[in-house]
BAKOL-318480 format. One line per 5 residues: their letters; for each residue z, x, y of C-alpha. Coordinates in steps of 0.001 Angstrom, whole numbers. Example, Ala and Ser with C-alpha at 12.3 -4.5 7.8 and 13.67 -1.06 7.14 Angstrom:
AS	7800 12300 -4500 ~ 7140 13670 -1060
This chain:
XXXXX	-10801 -75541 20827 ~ -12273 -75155 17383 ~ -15663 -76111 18313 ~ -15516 -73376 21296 ~ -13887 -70065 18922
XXXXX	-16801 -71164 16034 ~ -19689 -71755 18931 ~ -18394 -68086 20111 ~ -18199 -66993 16718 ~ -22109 -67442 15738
XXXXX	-23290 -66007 19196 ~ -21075 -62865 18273 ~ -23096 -62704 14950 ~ -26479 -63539 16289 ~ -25706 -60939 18995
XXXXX	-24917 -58251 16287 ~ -28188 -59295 14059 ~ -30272 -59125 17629 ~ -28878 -55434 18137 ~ -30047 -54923 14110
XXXXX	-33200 -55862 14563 ~ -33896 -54020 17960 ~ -32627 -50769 16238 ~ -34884 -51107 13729 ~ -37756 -52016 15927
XXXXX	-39667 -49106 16272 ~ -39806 -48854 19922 ~ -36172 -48746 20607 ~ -35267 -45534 17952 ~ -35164 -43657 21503
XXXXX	-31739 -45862 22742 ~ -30406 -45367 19305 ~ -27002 -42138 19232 ~ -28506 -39776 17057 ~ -25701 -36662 16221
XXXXX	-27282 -33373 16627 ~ -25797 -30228 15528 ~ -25817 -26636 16167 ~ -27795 -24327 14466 ~ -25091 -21774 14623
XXXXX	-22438 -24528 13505 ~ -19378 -23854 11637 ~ -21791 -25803 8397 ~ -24548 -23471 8878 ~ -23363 -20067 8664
XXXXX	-23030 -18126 5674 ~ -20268 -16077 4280 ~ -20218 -13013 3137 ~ -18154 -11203 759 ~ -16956 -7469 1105
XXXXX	-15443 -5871 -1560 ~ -13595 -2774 -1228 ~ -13046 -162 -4021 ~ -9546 -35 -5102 ~ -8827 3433 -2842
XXXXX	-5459 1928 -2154 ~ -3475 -1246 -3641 ~ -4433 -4351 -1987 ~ -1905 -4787 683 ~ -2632 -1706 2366
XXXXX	-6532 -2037 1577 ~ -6888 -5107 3869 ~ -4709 -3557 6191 ~ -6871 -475 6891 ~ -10162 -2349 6263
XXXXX	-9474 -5998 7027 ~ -9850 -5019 11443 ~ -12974 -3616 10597 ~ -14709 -6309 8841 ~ -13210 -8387 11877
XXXXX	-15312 -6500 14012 ~ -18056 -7098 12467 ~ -17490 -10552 12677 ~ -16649 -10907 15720 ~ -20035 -9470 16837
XXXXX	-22250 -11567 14369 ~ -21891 -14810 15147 ~ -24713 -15540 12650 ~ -22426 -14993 9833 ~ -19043 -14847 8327
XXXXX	-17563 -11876 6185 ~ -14547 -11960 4319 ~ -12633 -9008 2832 ~ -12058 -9527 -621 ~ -9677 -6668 -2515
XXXXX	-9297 -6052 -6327 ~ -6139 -5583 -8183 ~ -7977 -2421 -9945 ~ -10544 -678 -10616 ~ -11433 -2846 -13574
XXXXX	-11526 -5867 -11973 ~ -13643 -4120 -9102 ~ -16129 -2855 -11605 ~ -16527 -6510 -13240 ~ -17068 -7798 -9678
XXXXX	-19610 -5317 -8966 ~ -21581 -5515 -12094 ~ -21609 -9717 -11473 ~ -23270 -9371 -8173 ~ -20032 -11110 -6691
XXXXX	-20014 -9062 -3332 ~ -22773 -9269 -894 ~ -21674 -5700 829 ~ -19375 -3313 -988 ~ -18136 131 -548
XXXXX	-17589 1521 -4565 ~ -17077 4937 -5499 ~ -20378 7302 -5692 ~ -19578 6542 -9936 ~ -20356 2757 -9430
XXXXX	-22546 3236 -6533 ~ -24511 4500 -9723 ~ -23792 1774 -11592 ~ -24357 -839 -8892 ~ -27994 -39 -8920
XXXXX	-28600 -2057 -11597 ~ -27024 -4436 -10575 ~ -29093 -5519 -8104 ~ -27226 -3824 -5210 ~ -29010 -381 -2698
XXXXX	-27536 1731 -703 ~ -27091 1835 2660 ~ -24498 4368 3642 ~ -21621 6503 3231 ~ -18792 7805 4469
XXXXX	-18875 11061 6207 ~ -16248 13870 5363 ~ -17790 14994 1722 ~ -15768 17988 1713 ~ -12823 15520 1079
XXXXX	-14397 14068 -1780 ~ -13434 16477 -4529 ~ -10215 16088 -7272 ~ -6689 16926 -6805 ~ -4237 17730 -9345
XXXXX	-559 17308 -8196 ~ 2565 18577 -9627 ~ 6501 18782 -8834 ~ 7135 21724 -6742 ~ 10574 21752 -9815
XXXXX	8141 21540 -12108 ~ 7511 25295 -13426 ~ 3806 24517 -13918 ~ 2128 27609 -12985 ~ -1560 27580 -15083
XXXXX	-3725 24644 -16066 ~ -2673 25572 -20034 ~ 1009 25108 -19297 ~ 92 21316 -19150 ~ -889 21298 -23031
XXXXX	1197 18842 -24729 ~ 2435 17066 -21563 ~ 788 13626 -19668 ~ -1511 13727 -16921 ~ -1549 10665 -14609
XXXXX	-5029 9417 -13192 ~ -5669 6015 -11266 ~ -8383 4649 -13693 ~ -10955 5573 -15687 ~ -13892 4847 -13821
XXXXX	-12051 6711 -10687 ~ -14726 9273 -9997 ~ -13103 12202 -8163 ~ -9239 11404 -9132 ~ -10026 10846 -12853
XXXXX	-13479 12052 -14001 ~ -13514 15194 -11735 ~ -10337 16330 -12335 ~ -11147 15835 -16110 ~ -13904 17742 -15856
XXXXX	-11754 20511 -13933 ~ -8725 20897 -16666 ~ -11886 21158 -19567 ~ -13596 23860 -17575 ~ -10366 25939 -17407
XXXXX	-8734 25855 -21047 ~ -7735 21700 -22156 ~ -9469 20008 -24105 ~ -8762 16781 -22521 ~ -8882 14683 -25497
XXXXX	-6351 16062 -27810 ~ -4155 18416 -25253 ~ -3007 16320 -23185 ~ -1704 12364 -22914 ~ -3886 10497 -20400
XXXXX	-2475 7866 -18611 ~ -4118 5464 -16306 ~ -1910 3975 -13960 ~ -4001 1487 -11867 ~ -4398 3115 -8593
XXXXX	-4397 5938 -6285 ~ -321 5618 -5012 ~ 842 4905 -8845 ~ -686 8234 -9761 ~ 1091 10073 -7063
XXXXX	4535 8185 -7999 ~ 3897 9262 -11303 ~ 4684 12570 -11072 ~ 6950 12271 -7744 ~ 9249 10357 -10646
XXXXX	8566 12806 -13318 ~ 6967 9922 -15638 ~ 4197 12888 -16137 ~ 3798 16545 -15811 ~ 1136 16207 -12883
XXXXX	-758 13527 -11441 ~ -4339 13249 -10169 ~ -5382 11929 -6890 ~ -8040 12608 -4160 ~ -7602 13881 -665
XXXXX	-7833 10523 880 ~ -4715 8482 -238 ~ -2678 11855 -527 ~ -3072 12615 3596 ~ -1985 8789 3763
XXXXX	728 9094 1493 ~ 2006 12733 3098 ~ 1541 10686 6471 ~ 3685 7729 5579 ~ 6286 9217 2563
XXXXX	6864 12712 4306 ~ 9994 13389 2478 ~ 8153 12631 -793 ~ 5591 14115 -607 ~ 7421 17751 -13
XXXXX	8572 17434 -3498 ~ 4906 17684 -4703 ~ 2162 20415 -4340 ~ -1532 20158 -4563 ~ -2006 22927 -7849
XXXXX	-5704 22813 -8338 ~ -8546 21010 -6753 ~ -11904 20417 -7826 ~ -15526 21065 -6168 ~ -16623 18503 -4199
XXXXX	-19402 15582 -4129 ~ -21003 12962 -2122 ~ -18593 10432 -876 ~ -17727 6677 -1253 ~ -21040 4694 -202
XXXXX	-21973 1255 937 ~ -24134 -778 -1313 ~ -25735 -4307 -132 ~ -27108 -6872 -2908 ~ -30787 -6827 -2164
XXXXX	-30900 -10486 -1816 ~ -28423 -9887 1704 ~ -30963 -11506 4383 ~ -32274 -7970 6094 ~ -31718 -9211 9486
XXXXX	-28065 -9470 8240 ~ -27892 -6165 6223 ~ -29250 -4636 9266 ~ -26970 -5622 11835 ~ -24171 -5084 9827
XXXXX	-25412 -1158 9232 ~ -25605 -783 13080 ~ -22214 -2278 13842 ~ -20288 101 10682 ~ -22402 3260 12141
XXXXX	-21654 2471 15613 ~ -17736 2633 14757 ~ -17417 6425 15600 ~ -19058 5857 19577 ~ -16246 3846 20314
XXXXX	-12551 4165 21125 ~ -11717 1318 19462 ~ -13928 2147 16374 ~ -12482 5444 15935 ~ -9120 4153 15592
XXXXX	-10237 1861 12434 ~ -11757 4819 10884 ~ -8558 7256 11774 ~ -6512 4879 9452 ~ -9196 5342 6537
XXXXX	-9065 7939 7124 ~ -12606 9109 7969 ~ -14746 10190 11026 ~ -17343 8056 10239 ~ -19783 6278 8477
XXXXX	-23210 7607 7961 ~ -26638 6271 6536 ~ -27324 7016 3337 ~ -30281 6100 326 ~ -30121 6091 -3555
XXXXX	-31439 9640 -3734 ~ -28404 10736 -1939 ~ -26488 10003 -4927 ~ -28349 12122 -7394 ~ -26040 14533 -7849
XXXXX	-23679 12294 -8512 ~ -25884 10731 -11537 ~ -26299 14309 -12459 ~ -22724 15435 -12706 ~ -21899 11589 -14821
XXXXX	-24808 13133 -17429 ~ -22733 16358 -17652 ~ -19182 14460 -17893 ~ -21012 12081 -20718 ~ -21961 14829 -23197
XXXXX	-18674 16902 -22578 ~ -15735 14953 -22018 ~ -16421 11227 -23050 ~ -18638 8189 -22391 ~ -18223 5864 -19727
X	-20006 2814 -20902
């Protein structure tokens, strides 16, 4: 019984070295499983990062921008995108200035900024008219002129905020405070903390722009009766979209089409109602020069920014 399991044994491993042989004979690669793979596989597509600046805190950022960069997605197979939100502005800016998003939507200030960094612009949103300053106070509060704020605190999201912080700085100098000894400035880390600021009475008024206050009047109604917009500022060109120049064109293309093409459908113009914003809207570097010329202005009168 031996003899037959060892006979069996060395036909099973002559077999096997037969089957070797042929499979490196080089008539028989054709009979030999070869895996093949996609060229749309899961391995081969890229991902893309999309950063977001920090117009709300992150929670309700990827809520209200998180289906739209799923639609975009969902009609590129070609590639992946993932929404990636910032604790702050200064974490945003270092992002930026590393080259660590592929697309981004920054503030017109760091759309400055971004440019070199490697990054151009693409687009914008629509709705400039809503891109100005707004300066907030308790209806309680018996602030009546911009000087009655002298020796109090002003709130302000961050420093590098363009139309909450650096417009509405720009605003109080032009009508009687010398922002740098008059007043305490605080920077509270975003949009919402700037409005609870004052709501609480942790300063005398607190600046914001039109954007987060609508969604804040929308969602905090009772709240937001306390408060009254005092002053607002002139207005600018709003947030743009920036793509790192490196993006594959095909892919920076496609990805312009699909954010334009939001407003032509129904489903698109929900996304953009909870921005909120009509649309988006191409845009170029030059459409941000008054922006660089109104940060040249702010530089010499109020304080650097670098």
């Amino acid at each position: 019984m031996g003899s037959v399991v060892a006979k069996r044994g060395i036909k099973g491993w002559l077999c096997a070295l037969l089957l070797t042989a042929l499979a490196r004979c080089g008539g028989s690669d054709e009979n030999v499983y070869q895996p093949s793979f996609s060229a749309h596989g899961p391995d081969q597509v890229k991902e893309y990062v999309v950063g977001i600046h920090p117009l709300h805190n992150p929670q309700r950022l990827l809520e209200v921008y998180g289906p739209i960069v799923e639609y975009i997605g969902a009609n590129m197979p070609e590639a992946r995108f993932r929404l990636e939100a910032s604790r702050n502005y200064e974490e945003f800016d270092r992002k930026l200035d590393e080259g660590q998003f592929d697309f981004a939507m920054p503030n017109p200030y760091q759309i400055v900024r971004s440019l070199k960094h490697g990054y151009r612009v693409f687009g914008k949103m629509a709705d400039d008219e809503d891109f100005r300053g707004i300066i907030l106070v308790r209806k309680d509060s018996g602030i009546h002129e911009v000087t009655d704020l002298k020796g109090k605190a002003v709130s302000y999201p961050a420093k590098t905020a363009l139309a909450a912080t650096m417009m509405t700085q720009y605003y109080l100098h032009t009508h009687g405070i010398d922002v740098n000894h008059d007043i305490e400035n605080r920077y509270v880390g975003s949009q919402e903390s700037s409005i609870l600021s004052v709501l609480r009475g942790h300063v005398a008024a607190g600046a914001t722009w039109p954007v987060p206050w609508k969604t804040f009047s929308v969602e905090h109604p009772g709240m937001a009766s306390q408060l009254e917009v005092k002053w607002q500022t002139e207005a600018l060109q709003n947030n743009g979209w920036v793509v790192r120049k490196d993006v594959p064109p095909r892919i920076a293309d496609r990805f312009e089409d699909l954010l334009f093409a939001l407003s032509d459908t129904e489903e698109g113009q929900h996304m953009l109602e909870r921005l909120p914003v009509t649309r988006f809207e191409p845009a170029t570097d030059d459409t941000y020069r008054p922006v660089s010329e109104f940060l040249e202005i702010f530089e010499k009168t109020i304080r650097p920014l670098e």
